[in-house]
C-alpha positions in Angstrom: 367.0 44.9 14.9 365.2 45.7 11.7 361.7 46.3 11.4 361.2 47.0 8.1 359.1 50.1 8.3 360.4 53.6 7.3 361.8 54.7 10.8 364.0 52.0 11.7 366.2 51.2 8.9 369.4 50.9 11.1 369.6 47.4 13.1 368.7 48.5 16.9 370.9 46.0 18.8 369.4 44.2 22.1 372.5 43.3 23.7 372.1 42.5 27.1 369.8 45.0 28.3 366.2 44.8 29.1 364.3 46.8 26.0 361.1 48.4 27.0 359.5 48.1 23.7 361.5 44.9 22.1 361.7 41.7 24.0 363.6 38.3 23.3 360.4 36.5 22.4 357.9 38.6 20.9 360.0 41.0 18.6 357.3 44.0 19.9 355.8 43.8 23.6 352.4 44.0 23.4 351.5 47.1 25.3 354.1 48.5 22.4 352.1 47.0 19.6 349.9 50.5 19.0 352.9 52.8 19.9 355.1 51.1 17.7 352.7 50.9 14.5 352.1 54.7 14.7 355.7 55.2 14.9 357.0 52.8 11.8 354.1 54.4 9.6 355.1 57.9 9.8 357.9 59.1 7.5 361.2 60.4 9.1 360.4 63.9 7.7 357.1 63.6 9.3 358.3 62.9 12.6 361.3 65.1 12.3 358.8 67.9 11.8 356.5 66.8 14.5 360.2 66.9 17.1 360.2 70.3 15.8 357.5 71.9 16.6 357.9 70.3 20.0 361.0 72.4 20.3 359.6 75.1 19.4 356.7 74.9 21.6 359.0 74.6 24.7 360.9 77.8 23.3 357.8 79.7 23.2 356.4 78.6 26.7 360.2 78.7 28.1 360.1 75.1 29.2 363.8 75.4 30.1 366.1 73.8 32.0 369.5 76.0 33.0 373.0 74.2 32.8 375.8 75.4 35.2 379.4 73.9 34.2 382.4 74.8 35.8 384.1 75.0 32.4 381.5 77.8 31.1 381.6 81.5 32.3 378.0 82.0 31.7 375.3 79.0 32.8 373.5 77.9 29.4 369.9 77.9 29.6 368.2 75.2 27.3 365.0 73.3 26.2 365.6 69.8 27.9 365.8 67.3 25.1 362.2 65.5 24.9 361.6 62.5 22.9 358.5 61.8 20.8 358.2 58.2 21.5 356.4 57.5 25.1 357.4 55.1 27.8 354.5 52.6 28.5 353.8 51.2 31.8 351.2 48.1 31.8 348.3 48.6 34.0 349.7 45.4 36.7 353.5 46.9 36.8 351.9 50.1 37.5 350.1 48.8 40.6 352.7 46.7 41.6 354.9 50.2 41.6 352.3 52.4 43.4 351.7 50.1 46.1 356.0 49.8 47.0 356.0 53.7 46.6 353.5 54.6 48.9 354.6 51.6 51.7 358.1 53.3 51.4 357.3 57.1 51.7 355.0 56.3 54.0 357.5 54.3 56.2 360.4 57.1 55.5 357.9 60.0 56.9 357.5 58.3 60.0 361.4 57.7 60.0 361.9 61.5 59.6 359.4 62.0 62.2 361.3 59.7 65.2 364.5 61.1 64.4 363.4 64.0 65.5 361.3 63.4 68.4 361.5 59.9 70.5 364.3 57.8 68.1 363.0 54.9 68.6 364.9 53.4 65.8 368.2 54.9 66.9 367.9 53.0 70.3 366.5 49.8 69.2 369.9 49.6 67.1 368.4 49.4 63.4 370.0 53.1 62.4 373.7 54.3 63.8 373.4 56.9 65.9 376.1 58.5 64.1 374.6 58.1 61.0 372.0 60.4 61.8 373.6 63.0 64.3 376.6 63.6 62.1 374.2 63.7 58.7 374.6 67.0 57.6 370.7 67.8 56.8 370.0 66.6 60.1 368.7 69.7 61.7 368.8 69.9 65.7 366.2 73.0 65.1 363.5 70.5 64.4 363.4 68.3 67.4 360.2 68.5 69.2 358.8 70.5 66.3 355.0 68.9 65.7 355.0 69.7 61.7 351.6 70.2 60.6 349.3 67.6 59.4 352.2 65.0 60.2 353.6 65.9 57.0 357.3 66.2 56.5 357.5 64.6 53.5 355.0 66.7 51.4 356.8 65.8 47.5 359.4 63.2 46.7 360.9 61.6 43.9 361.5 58.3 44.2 363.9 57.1 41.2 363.3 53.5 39.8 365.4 51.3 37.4 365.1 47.7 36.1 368.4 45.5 35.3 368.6 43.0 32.8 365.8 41.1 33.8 363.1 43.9 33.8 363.0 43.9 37.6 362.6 47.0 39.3 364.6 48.6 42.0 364.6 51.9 44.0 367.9 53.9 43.1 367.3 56.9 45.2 364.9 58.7 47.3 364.9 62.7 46.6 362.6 64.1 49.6 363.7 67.5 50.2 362.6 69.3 46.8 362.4 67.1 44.2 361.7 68.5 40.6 360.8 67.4 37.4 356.8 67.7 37.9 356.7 70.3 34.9 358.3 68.6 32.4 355.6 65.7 33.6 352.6 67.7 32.8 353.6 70.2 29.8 354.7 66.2 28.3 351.7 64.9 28.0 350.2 67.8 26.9 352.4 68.6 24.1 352.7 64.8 23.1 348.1 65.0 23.2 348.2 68.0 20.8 351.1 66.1 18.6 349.5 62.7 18.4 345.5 62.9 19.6 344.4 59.7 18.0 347.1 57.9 19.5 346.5 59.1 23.3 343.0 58.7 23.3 343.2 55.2 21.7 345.4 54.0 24.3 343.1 54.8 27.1 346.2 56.4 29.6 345.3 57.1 32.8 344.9 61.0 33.5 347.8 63.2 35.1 346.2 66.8 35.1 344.1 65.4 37.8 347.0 65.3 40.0 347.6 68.9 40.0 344.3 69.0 42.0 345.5 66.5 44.1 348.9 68.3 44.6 347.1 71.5 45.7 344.6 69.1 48.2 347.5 67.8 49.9 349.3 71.4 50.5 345.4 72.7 51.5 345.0 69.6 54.2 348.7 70.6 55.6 347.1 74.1 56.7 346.9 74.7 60.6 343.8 74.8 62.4 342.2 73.2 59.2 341.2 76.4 57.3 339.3 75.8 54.7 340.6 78.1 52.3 344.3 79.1 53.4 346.9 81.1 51.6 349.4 79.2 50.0 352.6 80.5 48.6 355.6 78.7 46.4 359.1 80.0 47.6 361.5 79.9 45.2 365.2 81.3 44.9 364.1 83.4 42.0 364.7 83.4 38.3 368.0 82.3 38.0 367.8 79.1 39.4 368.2 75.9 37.4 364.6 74.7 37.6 362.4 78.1 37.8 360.6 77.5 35.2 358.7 74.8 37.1 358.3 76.9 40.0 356.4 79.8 37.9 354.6 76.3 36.3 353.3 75.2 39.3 352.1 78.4 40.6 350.3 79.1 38.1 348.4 76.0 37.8 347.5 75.7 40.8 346.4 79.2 41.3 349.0 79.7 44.2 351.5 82.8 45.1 354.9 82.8 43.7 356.9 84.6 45.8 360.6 85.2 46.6 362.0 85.8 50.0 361.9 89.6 49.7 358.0 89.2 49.0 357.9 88.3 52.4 357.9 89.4 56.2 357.3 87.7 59.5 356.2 89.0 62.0 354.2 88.2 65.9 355.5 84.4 65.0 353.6 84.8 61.8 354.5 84.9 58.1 352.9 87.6 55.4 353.0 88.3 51.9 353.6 92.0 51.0 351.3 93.5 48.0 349.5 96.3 47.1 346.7 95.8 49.3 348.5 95.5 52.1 350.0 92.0 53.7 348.0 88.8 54.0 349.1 85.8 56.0 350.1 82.6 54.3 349.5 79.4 55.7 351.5 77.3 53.9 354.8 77.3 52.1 355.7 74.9 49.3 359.5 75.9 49.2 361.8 75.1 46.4 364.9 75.9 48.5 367.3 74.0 50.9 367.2 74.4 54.5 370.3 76.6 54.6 368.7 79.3 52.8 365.0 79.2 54.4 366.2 81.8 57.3 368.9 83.4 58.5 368.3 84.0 62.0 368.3 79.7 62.6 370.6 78.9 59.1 372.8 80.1 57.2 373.4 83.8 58.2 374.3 85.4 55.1 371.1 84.5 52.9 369.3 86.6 50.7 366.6 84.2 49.8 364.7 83.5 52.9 362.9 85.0 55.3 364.1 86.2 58.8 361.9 85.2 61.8 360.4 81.9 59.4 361.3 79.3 61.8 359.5 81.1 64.4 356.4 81.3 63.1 356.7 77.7 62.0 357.8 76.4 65.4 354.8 78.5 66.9 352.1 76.2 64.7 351.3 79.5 62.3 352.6 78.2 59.2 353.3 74.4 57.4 356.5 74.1 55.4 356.6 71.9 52.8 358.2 69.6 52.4 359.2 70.3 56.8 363.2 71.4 57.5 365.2 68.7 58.2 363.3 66.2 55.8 367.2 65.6 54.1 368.3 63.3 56.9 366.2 60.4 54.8 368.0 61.6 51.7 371.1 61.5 52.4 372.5 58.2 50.2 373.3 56.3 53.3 370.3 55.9 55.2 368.9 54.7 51.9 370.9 51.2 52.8 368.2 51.8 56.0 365.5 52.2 54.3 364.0 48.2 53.7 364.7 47.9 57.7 362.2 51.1 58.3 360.0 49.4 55.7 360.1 46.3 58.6 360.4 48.1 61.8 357.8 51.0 61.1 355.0 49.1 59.0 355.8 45.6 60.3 355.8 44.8 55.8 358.7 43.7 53.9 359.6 46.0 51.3 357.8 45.4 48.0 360.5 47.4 46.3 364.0 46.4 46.7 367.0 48.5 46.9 370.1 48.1 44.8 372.2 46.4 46.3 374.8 49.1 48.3 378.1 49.5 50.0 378.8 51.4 52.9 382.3 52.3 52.8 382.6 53.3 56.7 382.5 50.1 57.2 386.2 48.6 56.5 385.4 45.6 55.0 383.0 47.2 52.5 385.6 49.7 51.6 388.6 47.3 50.8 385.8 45.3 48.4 384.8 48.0 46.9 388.5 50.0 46.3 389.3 46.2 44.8 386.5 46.5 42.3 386.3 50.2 41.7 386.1 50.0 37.8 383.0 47.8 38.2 381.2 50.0 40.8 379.2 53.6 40.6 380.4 55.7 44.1 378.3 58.4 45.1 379.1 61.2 47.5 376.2 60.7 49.9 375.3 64.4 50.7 374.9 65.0 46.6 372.0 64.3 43.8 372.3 65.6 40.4 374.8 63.3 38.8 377.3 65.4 41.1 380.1 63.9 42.8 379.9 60.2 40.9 382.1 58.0 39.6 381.1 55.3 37.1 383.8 53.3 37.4 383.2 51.7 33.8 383.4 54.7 32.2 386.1 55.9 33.9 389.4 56.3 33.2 392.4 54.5 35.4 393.1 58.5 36.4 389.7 59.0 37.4 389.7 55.8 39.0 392.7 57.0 41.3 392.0 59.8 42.2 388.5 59.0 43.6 390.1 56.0 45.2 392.1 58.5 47.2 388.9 60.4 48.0 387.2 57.2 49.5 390.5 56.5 51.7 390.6 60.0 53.4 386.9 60.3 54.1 385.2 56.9 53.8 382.0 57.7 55.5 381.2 60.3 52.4 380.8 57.5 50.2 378.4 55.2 49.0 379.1 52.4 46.2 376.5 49.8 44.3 377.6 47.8 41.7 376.9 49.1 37.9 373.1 48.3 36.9 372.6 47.8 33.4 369.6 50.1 33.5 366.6 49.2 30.7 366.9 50.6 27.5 363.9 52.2 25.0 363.8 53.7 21.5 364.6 57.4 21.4 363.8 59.2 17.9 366.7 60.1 16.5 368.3 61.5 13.1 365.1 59.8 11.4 365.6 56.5 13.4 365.0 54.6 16.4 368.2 54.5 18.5 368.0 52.6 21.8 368.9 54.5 24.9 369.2 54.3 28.6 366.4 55.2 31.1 365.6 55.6 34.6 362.3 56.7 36.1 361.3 59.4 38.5 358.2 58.6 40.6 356.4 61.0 42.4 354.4 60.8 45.2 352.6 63.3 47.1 351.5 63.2 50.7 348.9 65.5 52.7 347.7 65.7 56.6 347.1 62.1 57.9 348.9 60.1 55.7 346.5 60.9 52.6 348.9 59.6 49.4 349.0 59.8 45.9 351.4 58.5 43.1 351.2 60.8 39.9 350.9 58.3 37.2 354.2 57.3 35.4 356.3 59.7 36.7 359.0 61.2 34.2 360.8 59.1 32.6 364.8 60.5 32.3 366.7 60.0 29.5 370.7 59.4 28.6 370.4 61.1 25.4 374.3 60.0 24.5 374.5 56.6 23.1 375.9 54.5 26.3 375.9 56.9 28.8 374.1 55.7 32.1 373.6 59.4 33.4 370.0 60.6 32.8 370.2 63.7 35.1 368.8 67.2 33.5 372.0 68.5 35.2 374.2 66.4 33.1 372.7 66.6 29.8 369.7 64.2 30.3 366.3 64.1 28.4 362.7 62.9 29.1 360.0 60.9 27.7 356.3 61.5 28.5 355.3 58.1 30.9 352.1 56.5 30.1 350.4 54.2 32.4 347.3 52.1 30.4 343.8 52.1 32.4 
């Protein structure tokens, strides 16, 4: 497609993809009409210098992402790639979306929360037993554990796609430390100091509002309802992939950043150490797994936790966020579950709909699927990341094989959906617009009592390679800053 402005020279092909800002019939959709004027007006060495300075702004402020490759000695710390042109959401899709989100965290939390106390759902046949018991985030620490506030499910981020048609589906549900909410917010502020007239004319709804909200919900999870508790962010320290977001967060919302050494427990209670002495924290947003959270219950070799944490959480001193033992809704199999909680726990049907999914424990899945592996995307069910896939259309017969193999000696570690042809947008590139594909990652926050909120848009992830259908960060994946119209 030509437009015959200055940034889109080269014909930007359709093909059989939905287009977020092209459509069939009406060349531009109309939420794009403003977006897409600025755009074609500016000259490439305009824009080129505007992607610049974006760079260079996430150098200086270290908005950085760190690659680990098996094939590199040394990880490669890197700006993730950030496109200049935004991802619009009209105001009714947006709605539409908010209102499926929040019915299907809603339902999962209270999944998360029978699993480990009466399992209803286990004995009224709607979940294997085995599915559960032999998940390996299911954590037999937690049962009986009455998490504060009724929380478990404090952050998530729910990834959505649309096929060909434009219709959305839920791809995954990350629930036990999503990231991602850093890029969100230092997005839209770079891309307000980059193009003011344009955000303001567009009348966006507001994100920095939902750091607030983010800091509400972690204040409500406090026990015994203190009205001013300590709160503390865990994180593995600054060599993990996504610490930059961890210092982000802290800071913005005024909270401790603290690594497991920063810590003690002690009388079934947790403290930080500083120079005035030790304070008590109330809650603990953590940003690492359950294996490394303590010792004495875990993994007995960590470094990163905090010995004696479990106790103080089990004796009602300190909220967890999100609560061990939130993974055994993430795992990729009881996503297949997931519309059936939507029925059994809510008494709703879903308003967001799943892709379509394979279990390949179950025998007749598994022989449909190992016919039709170069059409399908498996997915080791224990993994996120882009880790442990194959895309069986861009695989090679090798590839296909050897993961072939993989699914006949342990079926049950596999999941399989047929290939989505996720939506495209325009991504600013070399002086032109250059269609690639996208997914979105939702997120939505919950506090004490079921209190909700969905940040609006999300981040929008990128496959920067022309083609490619992998968006992760981990894999080489970019962003776009997500605007939702008011």
């Amino acid at each position: 497609m030509s437009t015959g402005d200055r940034t889109t020279q080269a014909p930007y092909s359709l093909q059989a993809f939905y287009d977020e800002m092209f459509g069939t019939r009406e060349p531009i959709r109309r939420h794009y009409e403003q977006v897409f004027r600025r755009f074609s007006q500016m000259r490439p060495e305009e824009l080129a210098a505007k992607q610049q300075g974006m760079e260079r702004r996430m150098m200086e402020e270290g908005i950085t992402f760190t690659l680990y490759k098996p094939e590199q000695a040394q990880p490669l710390e890197r700006t993730i790639p950030f496109d200049l042109i935004p991802r619009i959401i009209p105001q009714e899709d947006w709605t539409m979306l908010e209102a499926g989100l929040i019915q299907r965290v809603k339902a999962l939390n209270r999944f998360v929360h029978d699993v480990y106390h009466e399992q209803h759902i286990i004995k009224d046949g709607i979940v294997p037993r085995r599915m559960v018991i032999a998940n390996c985030y299911f954590r037999p620490e937690m049962m009986g554990v009455e998490v504060p506030g009724g929380s478990y499910i404090t952050t998530s981020g729910i990834d959505l796609i649309r096929d060909a048609s434009g219709e959305y589906f839920v791809l995954e549900d990350n629930l036990r430390s999503p990231s991602g909410f850093s890029y969100l917010f230092k997005g839209r502020s770079i891309m307000k100091e980059l193009f003011p007239e344009l955000t303001l004319s567009c009348s966006l709804r507001d994100v920095d509002h939902s750091l607030n909200r983010f800091l509400t919900m972690l204040r409500s999870l406090a026990p015994g309802g203190k009205s001013d508790p300590v709160i503390a962010l865990l994180t593995p320290g600054e060599y993990n992939s996504a610490y930059y977001e961890h210092a982000f967060l802290a800071q913005q919302m005024g909270i401790h950043l603290v690594e497991g050494r920063d810590l003690i427990a002690r009388d079934h209670k947790l403290y930080i150490r500083g120079m005035k002495g030790m304070a008590q924290v109330d809650v603990l947003y953590r940003r690492l797994d359950d294996d490394f959270l303590d010792p004495l219950v875990f993994q007995p070799d960590s470094m990163l936790g905090v010995a004696g944490i479990m106790n103080a959480y089990r004796a009602g001193n300190l909220a967890i966020a999100n609560a061990p033992g939130t993974g055994v809704a993430d795992d990729k199999a009881i996503y297949v579950y997931v519309p059936d909680m939507i029925r059994y726990y809510l008494k709703e049907e879903p308003i967001l709909r799943n892709v379509p999914t394979y279990l390949l424990s179950r025998p007749e899945e598994r022989d449909y699927v190992l016919q039709h592996l170069p059409e399908m995307v498996v997915k080791e069910t224990s993994l996120s990341g882009g880790y442990g896939m194959l895309i069986g259309p861009a695989a090679t017969r090798a590839e296909i094989d050897a993961f072939a193999e993989l699914i006949r000696r342990d079926p049950g570690r596999y999941i399989a959906q047929p290939t989505v042809q996720l939506s495209r947008a325009p991504v600013f590139q070399d002086g032109l617009m250059k269609p690639r594909h996208i997914d979105l990652r939702a997120f939505v926050l919950q506090g004490a009592g079921e209190q909700m909120h969905v940040i609006p848009g999300g981040l929008t992830r990128v496959a920067m390679k022309e083609g490619s259908l992998v968006v992760n960060s981990s894999q080489g994946g970019g962003c776009k800053d997500t605007w939702v119209l008011a």
